[in-house]
Residue, then its C-alpha position, 0 to 999 in steps of 0.5 A: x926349589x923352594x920347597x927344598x930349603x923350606x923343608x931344611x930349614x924346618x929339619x934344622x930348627x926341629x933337630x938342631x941340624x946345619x947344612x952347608x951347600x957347596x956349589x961348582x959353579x958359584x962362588x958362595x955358600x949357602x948355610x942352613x941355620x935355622x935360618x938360610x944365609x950366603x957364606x963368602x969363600x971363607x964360609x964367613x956370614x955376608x950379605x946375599x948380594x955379595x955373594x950371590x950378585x943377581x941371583x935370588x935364594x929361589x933361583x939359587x940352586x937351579x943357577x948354581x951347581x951343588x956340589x957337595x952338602x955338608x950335615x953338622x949337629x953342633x960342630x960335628x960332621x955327620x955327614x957329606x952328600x953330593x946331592x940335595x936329594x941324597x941329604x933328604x933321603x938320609x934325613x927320611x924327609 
């Protein structure tokens, strides 16, 4: 799951692109800005262990249920996935 979030944050950094991913079953986001980073409910930056308590960025997509991956450029939506692999198949990754 790694490799995942590996290969986002290159497609973010060479194309200016942020995801957001959405989970059912935790209370948090992760948000993919260059960089990967734990949003609280409100979708605000905060600490991993706050938002996620005990789980580890590896872990974190196979202990919580994606639910919907959000693409913006800049402010804009451009796109609304249900699945990590649908946002790979839209990128070409």
């Amino acid at each position: 799951m790694l490799k995942i979030f590996e290969r986002l944050v290159e497609v973010s950094r060479s194309r200016g692109l942020r995801f957001v991913i959405h989970f059912a079953k935790c209370r948090g986001k992760v948000a993919i800005d260059r960089e990967l980073k734990a949003l609280d409910e409100e979708g605000r930056p905060a600490s991993w262990l706050r938002v996620f308590p005990g789980v580890t960025p590896q872990n974190v997509l196979t202990q919580c249920v994606v639910k919907k991956v959000e693409v913006y450029s800049g402010a804009e939506l451009v796109g609304e996935f249900k699945t990590l692999e649908e946002v790979l198949h839209y990128l070409r990754l």
